[in-house]
C-alpha positions in Angstrom: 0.0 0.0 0.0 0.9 3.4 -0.9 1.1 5.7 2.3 2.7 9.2 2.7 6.0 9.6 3.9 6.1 12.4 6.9 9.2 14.9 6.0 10.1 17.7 8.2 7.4 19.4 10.3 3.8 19.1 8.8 4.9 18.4 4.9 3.5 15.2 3.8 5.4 13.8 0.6 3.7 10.8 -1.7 5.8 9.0 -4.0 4.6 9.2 -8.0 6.5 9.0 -11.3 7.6 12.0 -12.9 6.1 13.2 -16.2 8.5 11.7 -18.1 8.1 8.2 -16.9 4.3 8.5 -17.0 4.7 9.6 -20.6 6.7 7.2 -21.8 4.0 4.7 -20.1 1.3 6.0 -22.0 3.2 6.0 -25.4 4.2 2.9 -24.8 0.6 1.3 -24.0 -0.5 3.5 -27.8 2.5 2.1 -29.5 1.6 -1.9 -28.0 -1.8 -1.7 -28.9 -1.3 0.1 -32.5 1.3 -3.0 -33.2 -1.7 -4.9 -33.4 -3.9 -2.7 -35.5 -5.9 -0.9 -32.9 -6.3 2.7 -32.3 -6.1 3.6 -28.4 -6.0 6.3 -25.5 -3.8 5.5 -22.8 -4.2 7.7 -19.6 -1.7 7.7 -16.6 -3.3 8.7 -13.4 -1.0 10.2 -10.4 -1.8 9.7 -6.8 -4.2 13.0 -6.7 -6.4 10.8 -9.2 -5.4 13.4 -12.1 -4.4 12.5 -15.3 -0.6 13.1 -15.7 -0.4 11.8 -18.9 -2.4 11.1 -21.8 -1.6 9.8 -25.6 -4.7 9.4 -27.9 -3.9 7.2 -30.7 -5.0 8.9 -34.5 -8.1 7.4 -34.7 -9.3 6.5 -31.4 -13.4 6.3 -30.7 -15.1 9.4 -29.1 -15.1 7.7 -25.8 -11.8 6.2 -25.2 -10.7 9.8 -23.5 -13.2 8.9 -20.0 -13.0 5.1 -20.4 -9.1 5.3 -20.4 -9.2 7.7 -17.9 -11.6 5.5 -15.7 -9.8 2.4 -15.9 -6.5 4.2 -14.8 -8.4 5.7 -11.6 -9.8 2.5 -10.8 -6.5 0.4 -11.1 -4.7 3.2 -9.0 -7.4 3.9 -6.6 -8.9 0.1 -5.8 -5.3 -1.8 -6.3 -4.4 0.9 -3.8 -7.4 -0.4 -1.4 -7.7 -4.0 -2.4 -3.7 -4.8 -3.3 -4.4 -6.1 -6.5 -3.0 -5.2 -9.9 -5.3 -4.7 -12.3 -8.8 -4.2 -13.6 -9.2 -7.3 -14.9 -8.1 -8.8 -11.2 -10.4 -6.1 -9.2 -13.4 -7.7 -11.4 -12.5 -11.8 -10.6 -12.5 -11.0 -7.1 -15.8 -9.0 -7.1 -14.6 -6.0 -6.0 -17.6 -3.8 -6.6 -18.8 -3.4 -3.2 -21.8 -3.9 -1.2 -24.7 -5.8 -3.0 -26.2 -2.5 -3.9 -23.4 -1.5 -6.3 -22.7 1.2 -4.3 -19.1 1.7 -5.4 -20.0 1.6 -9.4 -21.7 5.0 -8.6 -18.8 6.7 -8.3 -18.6 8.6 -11.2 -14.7 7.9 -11.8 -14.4 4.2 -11.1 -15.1 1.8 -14.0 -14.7 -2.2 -13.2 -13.9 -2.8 -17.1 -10.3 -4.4 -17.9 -7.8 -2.3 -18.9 -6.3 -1.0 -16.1 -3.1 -1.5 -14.6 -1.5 -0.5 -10.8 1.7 1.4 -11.3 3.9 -0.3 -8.3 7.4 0.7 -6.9 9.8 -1.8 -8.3 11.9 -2.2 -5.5 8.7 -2.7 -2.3 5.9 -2.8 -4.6 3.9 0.4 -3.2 1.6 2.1 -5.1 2.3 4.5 -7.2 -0.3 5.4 -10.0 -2.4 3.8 -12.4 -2.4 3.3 -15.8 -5.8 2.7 -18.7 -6.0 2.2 -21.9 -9.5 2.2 -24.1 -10.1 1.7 -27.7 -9.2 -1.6 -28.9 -11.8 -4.0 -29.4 -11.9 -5.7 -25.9 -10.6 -4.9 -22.7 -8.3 -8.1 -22.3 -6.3 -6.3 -25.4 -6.6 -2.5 -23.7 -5.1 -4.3 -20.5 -2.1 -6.4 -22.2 -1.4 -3.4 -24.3 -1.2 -1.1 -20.9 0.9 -4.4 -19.2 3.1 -4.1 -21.8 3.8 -0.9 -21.2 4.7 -1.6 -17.2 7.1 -4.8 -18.4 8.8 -2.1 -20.6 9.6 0.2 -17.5 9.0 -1.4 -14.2 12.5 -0.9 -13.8 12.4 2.7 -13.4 9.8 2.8 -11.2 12.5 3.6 -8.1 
């Protein structure tokens, strides 16, 4: 789990990647999935549940700007809560909540696969998350965004 590291006084510091990194992640996840023939939006969230990076593929559907978006908050925000590491594993274990679906109201979260946790390489904390939409079929969005973490789970240090 991700928690805040106390510095001096009454500054609280939370690891992330920089920009670069996160770019690079999101490129990478495009690049995967257009290798294959499909057209995506990959969106790295940070740990304020902002996007901090975002590559749209050329011919992406209309949608695949939220849904990418979605799937990144949800594999930042519930891996952070449940320890798991991705969408796809959030949605085996029935991670949606109480019986009344309570948690799929939130307008951010989004149990479609997809997403990926972001994880320190080195104790395996949280970082960010990272969704990509427009390929047909979230098992692809989510090996396309996996790919992308293989390429440079080393420099998440």
């Amino acid at each position: 789990m991700s928690s805040p590291v106390c510095a001096q006084g009454h500054v609280v510091l939370m690891p992330k990647l920089d920009w670069t990194t996160a770019a690079h992640l999101a490129m990478e996840a495009v690049a995967a999935c257009a290798g294959q023939g499909y057209s995506v939006t990959a969106t790295v969230v940070d740990t304020t549940g902002h996007q901090q990076a975002v590559i749209k593929g050329d011919s992406v559907p209309l949608q695949s700007l939220s849904v990418s978006y979605r799937k990144a908050y949800t594999a930042y925000s519930y891996g952070l809560a449940f320890n798991m590491n991705t969408t796809s594993e959030l949605i085996a274990a029935k991670v949606t909540g109480p019986a009344n679906g309570a948690l799929n109201t939130i307008p951010e979260v989004l149990f479609v696969p997809g997403g990926v946790t972001l994880r320190r390489a080195s104790d395996q904390t949280v970082l960010e998350g990272i969704g990509v939409s427009g390929a047909p079929g979230g098992e692809k969005d989510e090996a396309c965004a996996q790919a992308a973490v293989t390429k440079f789970r080393g420099d998440f240090r």
